[in-house]
C-alpha positions as CSV (number, residue, x, y, z in Angstrom):
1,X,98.4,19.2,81.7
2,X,99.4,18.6,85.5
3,X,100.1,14.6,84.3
4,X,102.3,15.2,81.3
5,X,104.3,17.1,83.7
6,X,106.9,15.6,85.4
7,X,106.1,16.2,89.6
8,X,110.0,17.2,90.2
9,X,109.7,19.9,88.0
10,X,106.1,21.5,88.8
11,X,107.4,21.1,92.7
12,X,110.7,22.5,91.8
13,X,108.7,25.0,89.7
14,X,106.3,26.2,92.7
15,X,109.3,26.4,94.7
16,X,110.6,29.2,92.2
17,X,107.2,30.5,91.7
18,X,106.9,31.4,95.8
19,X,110.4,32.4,96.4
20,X,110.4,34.8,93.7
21,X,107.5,35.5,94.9
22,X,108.6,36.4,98.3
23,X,111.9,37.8,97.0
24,X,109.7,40.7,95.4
25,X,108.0,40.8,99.0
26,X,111.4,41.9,100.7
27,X,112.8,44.0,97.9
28,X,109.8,46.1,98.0
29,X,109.9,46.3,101.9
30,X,113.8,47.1,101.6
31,X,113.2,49.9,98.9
32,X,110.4,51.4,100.8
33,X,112.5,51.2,104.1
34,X,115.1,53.4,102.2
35,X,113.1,56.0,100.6
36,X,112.1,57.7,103.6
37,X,115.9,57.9,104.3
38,X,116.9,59.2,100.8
39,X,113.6,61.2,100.9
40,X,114.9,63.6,104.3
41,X,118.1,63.5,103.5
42,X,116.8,65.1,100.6
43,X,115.1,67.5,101.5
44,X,117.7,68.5,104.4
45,X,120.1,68.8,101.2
46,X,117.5,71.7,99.7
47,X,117.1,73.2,103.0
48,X,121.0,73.6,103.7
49,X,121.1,74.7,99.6
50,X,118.3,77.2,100.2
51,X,120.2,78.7,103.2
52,X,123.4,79.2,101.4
53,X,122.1,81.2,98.7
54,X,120.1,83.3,100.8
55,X,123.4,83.9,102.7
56,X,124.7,84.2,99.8
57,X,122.8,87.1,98.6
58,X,122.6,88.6,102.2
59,X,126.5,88.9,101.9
60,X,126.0,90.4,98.9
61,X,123.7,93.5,99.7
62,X,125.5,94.1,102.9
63,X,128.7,94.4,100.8
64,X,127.2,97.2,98.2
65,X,125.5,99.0,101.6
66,X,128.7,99.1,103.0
67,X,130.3,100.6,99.9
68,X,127.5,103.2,99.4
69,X,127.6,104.2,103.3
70,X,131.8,104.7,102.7
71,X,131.3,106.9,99.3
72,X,128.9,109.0,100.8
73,X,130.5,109.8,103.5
74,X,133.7,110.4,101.9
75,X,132.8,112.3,99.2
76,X,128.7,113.8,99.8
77,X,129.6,117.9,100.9
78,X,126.4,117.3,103.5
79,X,126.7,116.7,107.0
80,X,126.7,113.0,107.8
81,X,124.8,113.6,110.8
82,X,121.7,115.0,109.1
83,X,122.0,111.9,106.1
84,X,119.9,108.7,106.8
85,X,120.6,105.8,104.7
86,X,117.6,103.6,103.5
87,X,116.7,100.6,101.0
88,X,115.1,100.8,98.2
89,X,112.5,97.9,98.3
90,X,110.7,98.4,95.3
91,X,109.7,100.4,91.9
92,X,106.0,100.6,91.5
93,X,105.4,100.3,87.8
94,X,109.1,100.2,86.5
95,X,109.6,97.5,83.7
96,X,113.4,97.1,82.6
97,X,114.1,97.5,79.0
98,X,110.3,99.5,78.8
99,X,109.9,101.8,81.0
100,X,111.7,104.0,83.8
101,X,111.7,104.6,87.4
102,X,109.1,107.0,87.8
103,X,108.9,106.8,92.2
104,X,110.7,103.9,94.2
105,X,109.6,102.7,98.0
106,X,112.2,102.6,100.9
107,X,112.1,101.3,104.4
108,X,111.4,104.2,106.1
109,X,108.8,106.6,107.9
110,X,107.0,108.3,110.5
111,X,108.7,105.9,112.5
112,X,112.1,106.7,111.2
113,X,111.9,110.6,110.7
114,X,110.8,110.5,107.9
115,X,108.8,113.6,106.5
116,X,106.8,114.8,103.3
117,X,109.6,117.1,101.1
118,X,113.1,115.7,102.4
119,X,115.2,115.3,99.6
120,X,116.9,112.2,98.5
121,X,120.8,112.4,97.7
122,X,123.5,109.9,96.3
123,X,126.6,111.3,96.7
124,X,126.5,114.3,95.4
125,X,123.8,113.5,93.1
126,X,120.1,114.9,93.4
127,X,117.6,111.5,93.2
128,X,114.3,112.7,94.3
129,X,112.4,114.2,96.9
130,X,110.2,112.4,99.8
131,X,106.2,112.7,98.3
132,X,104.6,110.6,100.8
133,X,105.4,108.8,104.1
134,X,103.3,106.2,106.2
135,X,104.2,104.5,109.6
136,X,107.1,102.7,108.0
137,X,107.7,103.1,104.7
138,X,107.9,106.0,102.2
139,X,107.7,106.7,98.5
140,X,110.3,109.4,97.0
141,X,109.6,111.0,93.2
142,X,112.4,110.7,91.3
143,X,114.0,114.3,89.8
144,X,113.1,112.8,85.8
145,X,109.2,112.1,86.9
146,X,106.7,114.2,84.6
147,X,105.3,115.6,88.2
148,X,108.6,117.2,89.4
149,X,109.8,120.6,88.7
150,X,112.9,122.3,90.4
151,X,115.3,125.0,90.0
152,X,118.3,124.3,88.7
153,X,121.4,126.4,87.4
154,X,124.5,125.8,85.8
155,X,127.9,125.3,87.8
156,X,129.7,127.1,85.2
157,X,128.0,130.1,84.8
158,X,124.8,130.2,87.4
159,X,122.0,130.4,84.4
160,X,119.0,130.0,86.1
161,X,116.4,127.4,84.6
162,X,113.5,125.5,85.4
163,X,114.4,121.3,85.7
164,X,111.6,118.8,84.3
165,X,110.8,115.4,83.7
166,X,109.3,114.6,81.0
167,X,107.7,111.2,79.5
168,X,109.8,108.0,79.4
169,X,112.5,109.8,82.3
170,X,113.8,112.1,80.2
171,X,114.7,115.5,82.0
172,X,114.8,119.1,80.1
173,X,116.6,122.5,81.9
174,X,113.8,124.9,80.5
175,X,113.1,128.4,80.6
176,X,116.4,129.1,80.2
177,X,117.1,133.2,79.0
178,X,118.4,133.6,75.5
179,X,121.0,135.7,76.9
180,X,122.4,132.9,79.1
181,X,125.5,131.4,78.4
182,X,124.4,127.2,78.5
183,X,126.3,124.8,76.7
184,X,126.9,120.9,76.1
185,X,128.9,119.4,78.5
186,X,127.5,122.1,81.7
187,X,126.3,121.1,85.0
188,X,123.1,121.9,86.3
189,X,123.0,121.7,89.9
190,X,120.1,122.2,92.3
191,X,119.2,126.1,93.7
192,X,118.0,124.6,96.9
193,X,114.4,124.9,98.3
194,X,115.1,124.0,102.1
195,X,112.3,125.8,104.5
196,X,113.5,126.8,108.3
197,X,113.0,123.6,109.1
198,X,115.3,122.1,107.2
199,X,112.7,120.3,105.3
200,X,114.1,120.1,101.1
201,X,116.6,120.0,98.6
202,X,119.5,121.8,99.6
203,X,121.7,123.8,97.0
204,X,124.7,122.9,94.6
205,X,123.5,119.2,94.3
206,X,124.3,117.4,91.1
207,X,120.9,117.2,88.9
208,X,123.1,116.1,85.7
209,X,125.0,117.1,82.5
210,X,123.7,119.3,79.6
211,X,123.7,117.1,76.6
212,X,122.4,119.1,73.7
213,X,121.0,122.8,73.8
214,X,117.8,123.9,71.8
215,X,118.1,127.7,71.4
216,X,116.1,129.6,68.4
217,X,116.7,133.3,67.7
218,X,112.5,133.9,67.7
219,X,112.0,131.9,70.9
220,X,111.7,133.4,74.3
221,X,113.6,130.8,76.2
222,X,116.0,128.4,75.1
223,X,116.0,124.5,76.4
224,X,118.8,122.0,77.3
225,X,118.4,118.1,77.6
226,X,120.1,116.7,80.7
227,X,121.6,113.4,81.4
228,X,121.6,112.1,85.0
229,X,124.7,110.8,85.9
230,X,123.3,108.3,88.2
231,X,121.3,105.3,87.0
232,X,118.4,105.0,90.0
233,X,117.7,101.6,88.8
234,X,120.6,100.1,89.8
235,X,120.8,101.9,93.7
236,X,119.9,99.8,96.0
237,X,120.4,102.2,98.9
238,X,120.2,106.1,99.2
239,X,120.3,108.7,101.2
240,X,117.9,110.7,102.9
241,X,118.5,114.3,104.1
242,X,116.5,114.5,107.6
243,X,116.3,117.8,109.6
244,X,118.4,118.8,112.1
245,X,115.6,120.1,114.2
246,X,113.0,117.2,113.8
């Protein structure tokens, strides 16, 4: 086959055969020289991304703590010196959509002043009450947990009740007198349980509104559902009431 070739060509042809050849050599050698280029700048580009969100949403929370620290202080009745402001860092067990906040974890304990029984305000809103503490973080029971119970009366006319959670954060004013005068559209507000330490729930804090009324002529009590007017899932920051004397 080499003879019916003309030489010229199959010269001419190996020529094209190794230069091609070695063309593939140095494009190779020039792409690899570039990728470890493109491959840091790269990555620097996610790096400089990554920091811009997370400033992002740093900017952000600092921006609703500042707003929560100015409404509480200009409108809660309690003492700003006794309130401590803390962040909500999680909600063991809460599923949105499925389920509601039954407890929630903030950034403070022992370490912060933190104690077993201080309640937990928003405003003038009731939220919870501290259940436990460790060195540095605490978990508070929300007021519509199946394991809290409170007093609670009415702003319009002081009748004196009994405020539960029930299943699914629902929250009932029960044990209510049939002679009471309790109607939709009343506040219950909190009775207060402070001890001389100042450990508690002080009084007249906003539990929620009276929605319906279940009151039967043969039963001994009558009950009211109650709306919260604050929706704990959303808060990112509350307040916590610490004692004057701890």
């Amino acid at each position: 086959l080499l003879l019916k070739t003309p030489p010229g060509r199959w010269v001419q042809g190996g020529f094209e055969q190794v230069f091609a050849g070695v063309g593939k050599v140095f494009f190779g050698v020039s792409q690899n020289a570039k990728k470890p280029f493109e491959d840091t700048e790269s990555v620097r580009l996610q790096k400089e991304n990554t920091s811009l969100r997370e400033q992002l949403v740093t900017l952000e929370l600092l921006k609703k703590d500042n707003v929560a620290l100015s409404d509480q202080f200009q409108t809660a009745s309690i003492k700003s010196s006794i309130l401590l402001p803390v962040h909500i860092v999680s909600m063991p067990q809460f599923i949105p959509g499925i389920s509601t906040p039954d407890s929630f974890i903030i950034d403070m304990g022992k370490n912060g002043q933190i104690r077993e029984g201080m309640g937990v305000v928003f405003g003038e809103n009731l939220i919870g009450k501290v259940t436990k503490v460790s060195e540095n973080v605490s978990e508070v029971l929300v007021i519509s947990s199946s394991k809290m119970t409170l007093s609670g009366k009415t702003s319009r006319t002081a009748a004196l009740g009994v405020v539960r959670g029930r299943s699914e954060g629902e929250l009932f004013f029960d044990a209510v007198l049939p002679s009471e005068d309790v109607k939709s559209g009343d506040m219950i507000v909190s009775v207060g349980d402070m001890n001389l330490q100042g450990v508690g729930i002080p009084g007249n804090m906003i539990i929620g509104k009276i929605v319906s009324v279940d009151k039967k002529p043969s039963a001994m009590f009558q009950t009211a559902k109650i709306k919260s007017l604050i929706d704990i899932s959303r808060l990112s920051t509350v307040f916590v009431i610490v004692a004057p004397s701890l």
